[in-house]
Each structure stands twice: as structure tokens, then as C-alpha cells.
Backbone bond lengths (Angstrom), bond angles and torsions (degrees), N, CA, C in turn:
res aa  C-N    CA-C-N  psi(-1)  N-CA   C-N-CA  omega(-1)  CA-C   N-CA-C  phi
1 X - - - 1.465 - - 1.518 109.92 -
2 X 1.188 118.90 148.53 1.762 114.22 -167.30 1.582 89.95 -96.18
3 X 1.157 109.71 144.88 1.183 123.61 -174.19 1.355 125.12 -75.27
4 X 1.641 108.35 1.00 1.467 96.55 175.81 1.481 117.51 -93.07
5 X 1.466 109.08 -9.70 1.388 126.31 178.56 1.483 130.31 -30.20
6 X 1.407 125.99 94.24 1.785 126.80 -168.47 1.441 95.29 -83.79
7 X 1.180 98.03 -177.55 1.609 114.13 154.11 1.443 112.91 -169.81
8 X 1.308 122.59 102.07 1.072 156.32 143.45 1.401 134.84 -37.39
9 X 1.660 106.34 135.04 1.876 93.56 -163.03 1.795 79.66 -117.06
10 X 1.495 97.50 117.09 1.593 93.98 169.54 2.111 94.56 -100.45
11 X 2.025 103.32 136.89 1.223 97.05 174.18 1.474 124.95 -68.93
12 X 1.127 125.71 -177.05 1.160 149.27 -175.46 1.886 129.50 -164.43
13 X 1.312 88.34 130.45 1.926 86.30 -179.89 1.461 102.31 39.75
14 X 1.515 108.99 -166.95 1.644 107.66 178.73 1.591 133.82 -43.31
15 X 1.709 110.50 -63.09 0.846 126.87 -178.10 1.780 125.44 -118.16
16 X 1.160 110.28 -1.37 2.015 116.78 -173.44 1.374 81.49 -90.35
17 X 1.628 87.30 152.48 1.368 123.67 168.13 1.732 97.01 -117.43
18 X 1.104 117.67 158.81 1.492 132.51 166.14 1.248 93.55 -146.93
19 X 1.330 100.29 138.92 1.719 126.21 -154.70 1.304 104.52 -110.04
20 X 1.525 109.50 128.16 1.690 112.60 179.14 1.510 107.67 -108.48
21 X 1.430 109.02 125.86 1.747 98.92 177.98 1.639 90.93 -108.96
22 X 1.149 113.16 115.07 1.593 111.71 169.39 1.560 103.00 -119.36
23 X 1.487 91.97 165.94 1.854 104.71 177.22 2.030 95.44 -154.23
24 X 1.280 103.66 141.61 1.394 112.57 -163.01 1.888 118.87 14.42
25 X 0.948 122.74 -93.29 1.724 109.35 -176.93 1.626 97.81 -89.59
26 X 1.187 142.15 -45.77 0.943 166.20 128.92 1.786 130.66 33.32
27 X 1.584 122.25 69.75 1.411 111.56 -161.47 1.635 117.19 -110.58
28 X 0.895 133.04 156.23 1.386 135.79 166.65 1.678 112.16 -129.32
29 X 1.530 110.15 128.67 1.480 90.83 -177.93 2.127 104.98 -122.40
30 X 1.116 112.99 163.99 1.410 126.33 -154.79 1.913 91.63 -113.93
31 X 1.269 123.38 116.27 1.352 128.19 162.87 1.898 104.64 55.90
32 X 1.261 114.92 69.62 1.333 98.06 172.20 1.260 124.65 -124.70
33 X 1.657 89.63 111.78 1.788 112.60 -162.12 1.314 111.42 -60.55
34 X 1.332 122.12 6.53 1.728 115.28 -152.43 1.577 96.46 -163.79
35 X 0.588 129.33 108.53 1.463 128.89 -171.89 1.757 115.40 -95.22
36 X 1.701 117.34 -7.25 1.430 120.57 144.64 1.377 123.74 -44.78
37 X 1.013 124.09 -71.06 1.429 149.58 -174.99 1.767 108.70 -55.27
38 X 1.482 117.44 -14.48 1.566 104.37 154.71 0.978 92.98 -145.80
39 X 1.529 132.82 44.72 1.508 111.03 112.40 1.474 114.53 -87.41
40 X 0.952 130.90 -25.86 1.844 95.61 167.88 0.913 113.80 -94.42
41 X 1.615 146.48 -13.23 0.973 113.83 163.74 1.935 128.19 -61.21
42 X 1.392 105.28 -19.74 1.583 111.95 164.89 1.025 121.39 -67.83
43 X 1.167 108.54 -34.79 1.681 115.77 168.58 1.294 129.79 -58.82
44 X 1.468 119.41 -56.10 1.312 151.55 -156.13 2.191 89.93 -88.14
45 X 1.032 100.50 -33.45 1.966 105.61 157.21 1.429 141.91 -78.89
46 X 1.427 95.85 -28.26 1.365 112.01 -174.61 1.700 116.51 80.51
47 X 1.350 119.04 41.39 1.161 130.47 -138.57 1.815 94.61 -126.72
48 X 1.565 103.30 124.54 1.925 103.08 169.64 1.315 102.24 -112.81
49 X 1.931 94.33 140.08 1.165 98.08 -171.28 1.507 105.90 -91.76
50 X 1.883 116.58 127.67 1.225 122.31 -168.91 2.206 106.39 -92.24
51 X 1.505 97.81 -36.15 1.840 102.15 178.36 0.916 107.43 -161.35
52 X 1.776 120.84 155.45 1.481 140.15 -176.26 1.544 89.63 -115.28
53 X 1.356 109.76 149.10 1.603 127.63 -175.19 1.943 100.13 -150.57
54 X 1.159 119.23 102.19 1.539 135.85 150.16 0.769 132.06 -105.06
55 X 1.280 112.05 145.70 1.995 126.76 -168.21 1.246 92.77 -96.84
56 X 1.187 147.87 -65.94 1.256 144.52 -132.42 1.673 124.05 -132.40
57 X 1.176 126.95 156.46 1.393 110.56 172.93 1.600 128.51 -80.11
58 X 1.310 107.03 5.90 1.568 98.15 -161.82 1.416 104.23 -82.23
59 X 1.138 144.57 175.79 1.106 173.34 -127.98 1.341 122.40 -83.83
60 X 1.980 94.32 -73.61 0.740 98.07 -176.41 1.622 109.85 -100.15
61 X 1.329 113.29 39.49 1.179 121.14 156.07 1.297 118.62 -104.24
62 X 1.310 125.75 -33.06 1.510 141.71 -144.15 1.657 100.48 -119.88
63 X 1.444 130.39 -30.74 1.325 140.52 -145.40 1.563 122.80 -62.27
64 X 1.715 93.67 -15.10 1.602 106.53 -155.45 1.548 88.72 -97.39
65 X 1.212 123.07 -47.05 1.515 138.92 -166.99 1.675 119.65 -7.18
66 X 1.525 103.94 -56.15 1.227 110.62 -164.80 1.702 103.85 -99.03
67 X 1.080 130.08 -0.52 1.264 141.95 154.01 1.129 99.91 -61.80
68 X 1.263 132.72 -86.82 1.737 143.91 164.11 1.305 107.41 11.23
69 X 1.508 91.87 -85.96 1.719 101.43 -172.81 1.756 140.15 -100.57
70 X 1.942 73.89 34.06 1.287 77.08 161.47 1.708 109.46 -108.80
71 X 1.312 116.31 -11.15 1.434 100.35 156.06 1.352 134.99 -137.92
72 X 2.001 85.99 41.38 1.592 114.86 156.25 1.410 121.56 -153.37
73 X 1.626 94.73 77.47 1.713 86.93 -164.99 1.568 120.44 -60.17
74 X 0.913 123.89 108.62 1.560 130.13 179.30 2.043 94.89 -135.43
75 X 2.314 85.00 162.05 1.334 97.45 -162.69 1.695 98.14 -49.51
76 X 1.289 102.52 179.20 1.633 128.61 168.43 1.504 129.38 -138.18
77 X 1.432 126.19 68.19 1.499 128.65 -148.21 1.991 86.94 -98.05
78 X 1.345 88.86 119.61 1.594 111.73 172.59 1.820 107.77 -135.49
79 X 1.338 92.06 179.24 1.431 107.53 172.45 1.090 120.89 -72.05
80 X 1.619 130.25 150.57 1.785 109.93 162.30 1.369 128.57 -81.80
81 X 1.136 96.13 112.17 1.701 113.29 -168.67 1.184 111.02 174.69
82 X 1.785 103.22 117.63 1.230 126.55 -166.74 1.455 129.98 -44.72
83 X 1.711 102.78 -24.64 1.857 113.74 -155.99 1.840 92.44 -72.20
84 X 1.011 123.02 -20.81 1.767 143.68 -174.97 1.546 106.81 -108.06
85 X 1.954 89.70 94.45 1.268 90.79 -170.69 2.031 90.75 -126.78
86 X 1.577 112.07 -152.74 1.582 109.47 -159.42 1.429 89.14 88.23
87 X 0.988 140.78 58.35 1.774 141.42 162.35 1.672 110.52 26.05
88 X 0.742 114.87 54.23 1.698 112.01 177.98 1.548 112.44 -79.64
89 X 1.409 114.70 159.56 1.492 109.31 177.73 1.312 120.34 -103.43
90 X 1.344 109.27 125.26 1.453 128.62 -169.84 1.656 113.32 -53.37
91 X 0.875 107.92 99.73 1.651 108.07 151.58 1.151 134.03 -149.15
92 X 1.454 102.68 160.69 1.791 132.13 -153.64 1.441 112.66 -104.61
93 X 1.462 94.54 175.49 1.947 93.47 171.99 1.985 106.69 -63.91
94 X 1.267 105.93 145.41 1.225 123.00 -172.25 1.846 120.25 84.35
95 X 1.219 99.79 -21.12 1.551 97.95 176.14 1.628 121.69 -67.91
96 X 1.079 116.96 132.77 1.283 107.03 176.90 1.524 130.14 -99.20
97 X 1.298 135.14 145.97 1.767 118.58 -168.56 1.583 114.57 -112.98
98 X 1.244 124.33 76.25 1.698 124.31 179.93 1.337 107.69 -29.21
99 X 1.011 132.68 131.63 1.537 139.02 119.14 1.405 133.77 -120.41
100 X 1.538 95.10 102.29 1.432 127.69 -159.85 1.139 113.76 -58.05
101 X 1.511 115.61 -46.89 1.597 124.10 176.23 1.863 107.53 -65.56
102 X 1.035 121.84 -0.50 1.034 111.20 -177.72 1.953 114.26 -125.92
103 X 1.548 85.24 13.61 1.670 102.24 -163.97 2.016 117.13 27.15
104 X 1.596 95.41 57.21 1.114 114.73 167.13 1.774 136.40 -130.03
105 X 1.070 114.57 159.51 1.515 104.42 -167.42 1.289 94.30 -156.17
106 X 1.994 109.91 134.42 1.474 116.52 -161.92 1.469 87.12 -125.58
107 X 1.506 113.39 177.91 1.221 98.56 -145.04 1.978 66.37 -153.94
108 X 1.575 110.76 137.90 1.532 99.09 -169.27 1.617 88.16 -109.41
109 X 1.609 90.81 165.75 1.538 106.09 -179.14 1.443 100.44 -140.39
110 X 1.361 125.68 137.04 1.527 150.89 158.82 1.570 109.65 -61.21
111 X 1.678 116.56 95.68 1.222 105.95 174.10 1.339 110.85 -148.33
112 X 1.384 113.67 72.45 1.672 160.52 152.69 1.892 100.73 -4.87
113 X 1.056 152.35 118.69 1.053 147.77 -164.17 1.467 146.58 172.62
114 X 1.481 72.96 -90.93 2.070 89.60 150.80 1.475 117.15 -78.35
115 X 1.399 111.93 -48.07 1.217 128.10 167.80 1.509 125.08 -85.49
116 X 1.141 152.11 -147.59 1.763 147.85 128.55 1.762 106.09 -101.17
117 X 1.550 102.81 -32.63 1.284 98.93 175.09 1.648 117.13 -108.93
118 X 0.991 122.28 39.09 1.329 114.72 -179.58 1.852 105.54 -102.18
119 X 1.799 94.92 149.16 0.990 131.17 -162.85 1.819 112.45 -117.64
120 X 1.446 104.02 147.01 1.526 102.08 157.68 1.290 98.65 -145.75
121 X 2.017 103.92 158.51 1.085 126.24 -166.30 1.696 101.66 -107.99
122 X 1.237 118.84 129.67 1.533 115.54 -173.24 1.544 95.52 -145.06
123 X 1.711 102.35 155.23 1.603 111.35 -138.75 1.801 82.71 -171.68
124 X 1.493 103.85 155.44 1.315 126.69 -176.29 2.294 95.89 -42.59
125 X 1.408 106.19 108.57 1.701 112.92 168.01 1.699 100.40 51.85
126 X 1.299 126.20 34.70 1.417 124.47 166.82 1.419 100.92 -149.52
127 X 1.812 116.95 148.88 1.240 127.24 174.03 1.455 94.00 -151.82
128 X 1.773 98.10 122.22 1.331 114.65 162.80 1.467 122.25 -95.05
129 X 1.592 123.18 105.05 1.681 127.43 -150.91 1.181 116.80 -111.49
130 X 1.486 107.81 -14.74 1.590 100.04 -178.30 1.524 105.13 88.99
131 X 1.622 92.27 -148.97 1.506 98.33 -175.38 1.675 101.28 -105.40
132 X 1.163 120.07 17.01 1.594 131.44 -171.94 2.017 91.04 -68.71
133 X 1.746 112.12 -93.91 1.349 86.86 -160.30 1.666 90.49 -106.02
134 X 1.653 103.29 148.99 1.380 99.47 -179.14 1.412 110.90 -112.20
135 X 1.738 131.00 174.82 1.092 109.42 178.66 1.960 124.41 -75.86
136 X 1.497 97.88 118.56 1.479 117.50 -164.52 1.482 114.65 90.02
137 X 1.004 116.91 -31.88 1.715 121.15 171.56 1.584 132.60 -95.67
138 X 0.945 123.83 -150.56 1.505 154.09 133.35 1.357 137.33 -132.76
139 X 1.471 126.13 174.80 0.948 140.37 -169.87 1.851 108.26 -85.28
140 X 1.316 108.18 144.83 1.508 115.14 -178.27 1.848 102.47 -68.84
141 X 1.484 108.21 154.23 1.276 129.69 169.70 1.653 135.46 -49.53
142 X 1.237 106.58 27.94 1.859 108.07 -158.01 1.357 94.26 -44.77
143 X 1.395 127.44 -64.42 1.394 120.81 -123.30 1.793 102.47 -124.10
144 X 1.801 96.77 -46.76 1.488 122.60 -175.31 1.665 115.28 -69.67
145 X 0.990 103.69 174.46 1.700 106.47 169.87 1.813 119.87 -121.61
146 X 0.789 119.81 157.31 1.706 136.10 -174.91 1.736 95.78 -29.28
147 X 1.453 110.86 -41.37 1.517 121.85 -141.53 1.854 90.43 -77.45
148 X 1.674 85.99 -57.15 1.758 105.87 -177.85 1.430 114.12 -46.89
149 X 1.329 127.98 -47.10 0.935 138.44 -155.95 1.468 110.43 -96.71
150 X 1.629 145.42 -40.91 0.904 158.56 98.35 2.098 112.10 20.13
151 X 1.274 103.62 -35.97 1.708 121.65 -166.85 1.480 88.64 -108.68
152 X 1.230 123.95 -32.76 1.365 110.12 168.93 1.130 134.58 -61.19
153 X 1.463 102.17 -48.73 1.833 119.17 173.22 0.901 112.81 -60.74
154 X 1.431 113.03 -29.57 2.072 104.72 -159.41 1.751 96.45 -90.21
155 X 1.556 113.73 -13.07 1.496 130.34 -177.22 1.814 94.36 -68.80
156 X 1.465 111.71 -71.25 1.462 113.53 -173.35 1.887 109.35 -62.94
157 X 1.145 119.44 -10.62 1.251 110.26 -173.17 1.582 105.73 -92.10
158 X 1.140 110.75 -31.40 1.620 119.78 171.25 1.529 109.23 -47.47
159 X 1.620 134.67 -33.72 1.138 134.16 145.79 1.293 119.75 -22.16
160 X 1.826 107.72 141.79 1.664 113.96 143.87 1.258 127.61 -14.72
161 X 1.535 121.87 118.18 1.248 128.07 171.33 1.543 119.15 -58.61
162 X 2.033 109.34 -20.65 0.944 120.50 172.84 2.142 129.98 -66.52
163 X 1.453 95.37 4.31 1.524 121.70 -134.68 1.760 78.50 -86.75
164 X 1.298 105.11 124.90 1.794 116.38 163.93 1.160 110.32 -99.68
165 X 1.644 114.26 104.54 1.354 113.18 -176.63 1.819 137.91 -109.22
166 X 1.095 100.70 124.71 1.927 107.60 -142.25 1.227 86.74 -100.79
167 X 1.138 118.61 113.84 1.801 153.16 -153.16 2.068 81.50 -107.17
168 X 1.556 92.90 163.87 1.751 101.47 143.55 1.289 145.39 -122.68
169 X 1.339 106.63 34.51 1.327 122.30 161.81 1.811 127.80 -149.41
170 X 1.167 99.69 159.49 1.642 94.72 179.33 1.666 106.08 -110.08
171 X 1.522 92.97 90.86 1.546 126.10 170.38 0.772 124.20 -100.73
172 X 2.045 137.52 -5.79 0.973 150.96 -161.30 1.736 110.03 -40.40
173 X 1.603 103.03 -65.58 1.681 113.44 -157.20 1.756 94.05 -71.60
174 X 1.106 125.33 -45.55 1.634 124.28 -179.53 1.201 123.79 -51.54
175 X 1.594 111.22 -25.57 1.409 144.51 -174.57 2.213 96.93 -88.99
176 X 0.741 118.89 -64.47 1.045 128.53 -169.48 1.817 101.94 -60.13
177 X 1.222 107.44 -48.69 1.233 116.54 168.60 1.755 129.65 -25.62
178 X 1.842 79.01 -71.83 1.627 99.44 165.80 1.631 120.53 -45.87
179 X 1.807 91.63 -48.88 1.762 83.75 -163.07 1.402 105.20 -59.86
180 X 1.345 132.36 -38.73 1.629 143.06 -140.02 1.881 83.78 -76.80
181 X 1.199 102.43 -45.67 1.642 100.95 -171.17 1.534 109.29 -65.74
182 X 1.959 107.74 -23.32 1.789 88.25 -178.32 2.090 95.58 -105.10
183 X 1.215 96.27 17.86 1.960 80.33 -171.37 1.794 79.90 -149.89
184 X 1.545 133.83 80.27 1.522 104.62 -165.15 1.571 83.14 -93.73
185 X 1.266 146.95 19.34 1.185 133.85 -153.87 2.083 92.83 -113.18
186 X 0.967 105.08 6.98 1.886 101.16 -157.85 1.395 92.40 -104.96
187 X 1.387 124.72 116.25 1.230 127.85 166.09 1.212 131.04 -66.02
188 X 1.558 115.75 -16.65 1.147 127.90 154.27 1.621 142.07 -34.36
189 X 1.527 96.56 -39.11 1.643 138.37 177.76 1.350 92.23 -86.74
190 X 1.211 137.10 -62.56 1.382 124.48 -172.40 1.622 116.73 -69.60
191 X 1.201 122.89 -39.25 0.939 135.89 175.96 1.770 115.95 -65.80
192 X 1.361 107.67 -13.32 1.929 114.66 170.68 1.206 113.42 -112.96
193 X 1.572 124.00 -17.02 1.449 120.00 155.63 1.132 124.92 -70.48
194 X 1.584 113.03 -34.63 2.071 105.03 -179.17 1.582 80.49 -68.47
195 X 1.059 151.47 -98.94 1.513 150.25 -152.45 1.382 110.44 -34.12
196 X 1.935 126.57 -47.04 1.589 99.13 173.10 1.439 122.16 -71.12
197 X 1.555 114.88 -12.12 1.571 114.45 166.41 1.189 139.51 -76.26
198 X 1.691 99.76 -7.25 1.316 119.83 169.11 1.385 124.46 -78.98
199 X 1.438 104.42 -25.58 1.088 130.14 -172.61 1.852 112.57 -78.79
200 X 1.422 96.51 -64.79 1.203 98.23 166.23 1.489 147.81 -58.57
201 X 1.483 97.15 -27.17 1.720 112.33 153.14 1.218 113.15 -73.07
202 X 0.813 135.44 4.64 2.005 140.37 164.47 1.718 113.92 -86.79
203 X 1.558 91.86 -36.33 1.705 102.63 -158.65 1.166 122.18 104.91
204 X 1.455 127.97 23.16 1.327 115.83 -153.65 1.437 83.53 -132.98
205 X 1.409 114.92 149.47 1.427 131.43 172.88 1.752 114.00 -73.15
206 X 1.337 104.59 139.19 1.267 93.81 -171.95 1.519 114.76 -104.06
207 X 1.359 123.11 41.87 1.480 141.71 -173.94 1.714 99.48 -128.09
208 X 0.794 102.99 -172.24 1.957 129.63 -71.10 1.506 117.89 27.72
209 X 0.795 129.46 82.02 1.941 106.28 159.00 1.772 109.47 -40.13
210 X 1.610 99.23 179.49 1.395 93.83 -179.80 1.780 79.09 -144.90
211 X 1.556 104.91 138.31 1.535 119.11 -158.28 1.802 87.55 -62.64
212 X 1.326 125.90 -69.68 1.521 140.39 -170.91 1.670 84.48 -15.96
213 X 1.257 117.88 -76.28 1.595 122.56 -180.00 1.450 120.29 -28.06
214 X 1.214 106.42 -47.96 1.835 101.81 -159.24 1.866 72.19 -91.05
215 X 0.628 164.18 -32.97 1.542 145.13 161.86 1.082 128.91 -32.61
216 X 1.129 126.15 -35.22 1.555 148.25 -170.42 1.919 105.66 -101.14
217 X 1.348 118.69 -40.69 1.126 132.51 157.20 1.033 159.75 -152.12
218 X 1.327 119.13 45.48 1.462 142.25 162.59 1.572 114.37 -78.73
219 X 0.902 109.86 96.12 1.801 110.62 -179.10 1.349 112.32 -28.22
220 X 1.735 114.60 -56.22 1.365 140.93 -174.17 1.538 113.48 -31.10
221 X 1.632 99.81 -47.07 1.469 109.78 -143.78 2.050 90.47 -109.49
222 X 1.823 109.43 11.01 1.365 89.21 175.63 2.042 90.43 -137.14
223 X 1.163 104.58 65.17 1.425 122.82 176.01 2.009 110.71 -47.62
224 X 1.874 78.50 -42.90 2.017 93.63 174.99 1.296 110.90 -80.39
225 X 1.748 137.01 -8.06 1.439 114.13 174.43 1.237 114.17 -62.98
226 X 1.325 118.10 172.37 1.541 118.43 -179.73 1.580 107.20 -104.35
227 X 0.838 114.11 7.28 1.688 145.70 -170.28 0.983 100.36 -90.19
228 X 1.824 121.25 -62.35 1.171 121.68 171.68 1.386 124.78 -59.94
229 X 1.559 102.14 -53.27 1.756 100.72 -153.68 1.762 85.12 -73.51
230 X 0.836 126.98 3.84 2.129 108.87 -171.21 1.855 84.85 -92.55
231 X 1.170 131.96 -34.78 1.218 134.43 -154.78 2.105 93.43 -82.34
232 X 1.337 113.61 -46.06 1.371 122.25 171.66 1.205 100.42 -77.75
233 X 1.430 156.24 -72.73 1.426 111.33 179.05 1.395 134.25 -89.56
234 X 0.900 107.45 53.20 2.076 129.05 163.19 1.519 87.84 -102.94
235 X 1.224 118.43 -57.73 1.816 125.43 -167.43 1.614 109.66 -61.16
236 X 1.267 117.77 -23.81 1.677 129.21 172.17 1.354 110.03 -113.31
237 X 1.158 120.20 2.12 1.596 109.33 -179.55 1.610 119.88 71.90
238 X 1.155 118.21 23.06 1.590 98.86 -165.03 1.770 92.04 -175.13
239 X 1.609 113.32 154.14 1.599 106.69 -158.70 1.570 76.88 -97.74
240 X 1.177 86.29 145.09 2.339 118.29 159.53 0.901 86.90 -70.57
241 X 1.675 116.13 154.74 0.806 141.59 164.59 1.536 102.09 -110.49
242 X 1.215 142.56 -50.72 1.507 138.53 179.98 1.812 115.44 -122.06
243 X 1.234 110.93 166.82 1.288 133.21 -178.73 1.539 102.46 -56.75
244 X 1.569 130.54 -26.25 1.726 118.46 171.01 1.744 90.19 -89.02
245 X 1.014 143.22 -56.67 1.473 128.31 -163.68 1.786 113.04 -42.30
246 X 1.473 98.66 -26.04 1.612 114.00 -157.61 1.901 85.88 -88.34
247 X 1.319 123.19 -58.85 1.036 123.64 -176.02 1.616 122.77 -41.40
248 X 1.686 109.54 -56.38 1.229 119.58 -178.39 0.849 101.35 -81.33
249 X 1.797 147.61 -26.44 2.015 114.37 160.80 1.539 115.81 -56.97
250 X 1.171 115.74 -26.20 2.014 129.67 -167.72 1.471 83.03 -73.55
251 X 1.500 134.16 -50.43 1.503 131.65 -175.52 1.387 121.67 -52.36
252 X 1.452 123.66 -41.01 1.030 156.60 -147.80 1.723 89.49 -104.05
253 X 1.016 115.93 -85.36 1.188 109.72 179.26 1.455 124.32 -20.90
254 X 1.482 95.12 -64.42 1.637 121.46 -172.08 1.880 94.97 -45.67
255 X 1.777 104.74 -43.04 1.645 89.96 -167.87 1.202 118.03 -54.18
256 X 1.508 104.50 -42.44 2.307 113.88 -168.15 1.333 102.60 -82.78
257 X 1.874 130.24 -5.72 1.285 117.80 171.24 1.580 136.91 -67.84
């Protein structure tokens, strides 16, 4: 990866970020639901846009796309699935996505969940995830099941601890919230909320996460503590028997929290 390479959270709507990886004139942007919001920020940089990269079909991930390229035709690497259209190029787990101007190369992953077809793009200490794992959480159930989604996390967690992972939304403190209420004993959780509140009373986004972190405390991603699952079935009344039973009460929960 060339070392001058940023990545940038330009906002969007309330809470999405769409992610700019630029390197000297040079931009690539990650899920951009709105296609206002990087044009000026490309503008206001001096910045050409070289590729669009989306995980998912929803909206306000996908929305900006065909605005984009219609008066910048550049590639469009999405998932296969029709609702994400503007001709983009289909790819799957194992495909890989060059971006040359940025002497980088992402490497896609199948992580079925939020979506059935959603995707992330992962690259030397960066993972672009969508709404799959967020920082301290995950993403709600549209399409996938407990099982799918559950195989996703434990997929992205198998990653580098070194891994900066660029979520699409800033859910951090709501997220943090939850966990403290199902793990309030983890100092870990306390110790990333005084800092995302610090953060957020500044103005400043509290992402990148860093994967090592949501390891240590993301409820989501520790379905097998015993910490957890006693805390999920106190919350259902009744003992789990496995790491998806534990997941989908933590899901469930998370929705009415």
C-alpha cells in the first residue's frame, strides 16, 4: 500500500459515514448513499474520483452510485445482487479489487447477515464492513439469520488484531451502552466509552475501531464467553445451549434496547 494513503469518513444523512480512501489527486469512495456529500467534498480537495466499492444494497448505502457515474464514469465493484444496479462489477468471496492509484488491493469477503448478499472489502490493517460488524455491535437482521450472521463475525474476527475496521455508521455510544448493560463488569467497555464521549463532544467520529478492541468487548463477537451467555440467558429466562442461541437473544435484546 503506498504510504500516503488516508481514509476519510465523509458524513452522510444522520449517522453514515462513506469512506474516502484517497492518495495524492486520487479518490475511491466506500458505500455512498448520497452522492452530494462527495461531491464537495472532492471538490473542495481537488480530488478524481478513480472507484465506488459497496457492501450492501440498501440505500443509503448504494443511493449516490448512479449520480456518481454519470458524470464520472469510473469502475463500480458491488455484490451480486440485482437491487444495486449503474452496471457495477460483480464480486464474490475470493475476488480481489485493484486500486492501482492507490497501490492497493482488497480482497472480498462473504458476510451474509444483515443483508444475504452483503460483502466486505479487506486490505493490508483496513476492513470495509458495511453495516455487518459495528463498533461494539452489529448490524440488525433484514434478510440473514442468527446462524449466518453469527459465521460472519467469527469470519471478520479471525482477522488481524491489527485490523482498522470502517463500519457505516456512527453507533459507537448506543453500542457501548448496550454492551456495559450485558458485560457492566469489563473495563474494557468503560474504558472506550469515557474516550467515545470524548470524542463525540469534540465532533470527532469515533471510528476506525481497531478489531483487537471489539475482541475484548463487543458482546457480539464473544457469543462463547460464559460472561456472556449467563448474562443472555438471565435476559430470556432460560440457559443457551450454544454460541447462535446466545447471539440471537444479544440480537434481540439489542433491538428493544
Amino acid at each position: 500500500m503506498n504510504a500516503a494513503v488516508e481514509i476519510v469518513p465523509i458524513p452522510a444523512f444522520q449517522d453514515n459515514y462513506i469512506w474516502c480512501i484517497r492518495s495524492g489527486t486520487h479518490a475511491a469512495v466506500v458505500d455512498p448513499g448520497d452522492a452530494e456529500p462527495v461531491r464537495r467534498y472532492l471538490a473542495a480537495e481537488r480530488l478524481s474520483l478513480s472507484a465506488i466499492l459497496a457492501t450492501h444494497h440498501h440505500s443509503d448505502h448504494v443511493g449516490g452510485i448512479c449520480a456518481l457515474v454519470r458524470t464520472q464514469p469510473v469502475p463500480v465493484y458491488a455484490p451480486h445482487d440485482d437491487r444495486i444496479d449503474c452496471a457495477p462489477t460483480r464480486v464474490a468471496a475470493g475476488d480481489v479489487v485493484a486500486l492501482p492509484e492507490f497501490g492497493l488491493t482488497l480482497r472480498v469477503l462473504e458476510i451474509p447477515g444483515h443483508t444475504c448478499s452483503h460483502i466486505a472489502y479487506y486490505g493490508p490493517n483496513m476492513l470495509f464492513c458495511g453495516d455487518t460488524l459495528f463498533a461494539c455491535g452489529c448490524g440488525r437482521l433484514f434478510e440473514g439469520t442468527p446462524l449466518q450472521m453469527l459465521t460472519s463475525l467469527t469470519r471478520l474476527a479471525a482477522l488481524p488484531d491489527n485490523t482498522l475496521v470502517y463500519c457505516g455508521h456512527e453507533y459507537t455510544r448506543s453500542n457501548l451502552r448496550f454492551g456495559r448493560a450485558v458485560d457492566p463488569s469489563n473495563p474494557a467497555l468503560a474504558a472506550w466509552d469515557q474516550e467515545a464521549a470524548e470524542r463525540r463532544r469534540r465532533g470527532l467520529p469515533t471510528l476506525p475501531s481497531l478489531l483487537a478492541r471489539e475482541k475484548r468487548a463487543n458482546p457480539f463477537l464473544r457469543c462463547d464467553d460464559p460472561a456472556i451467555a449467563a448474562a443472555a440467558g438471565s435476559e430470556a429466562g432460560r440457559v443457551l445451549r450454544s454460541p447462535v442461541d446466545v447471539f440471537a437473544v444479544l440480537r434481540e435484546w439489542k433491538n428493544r434496547f
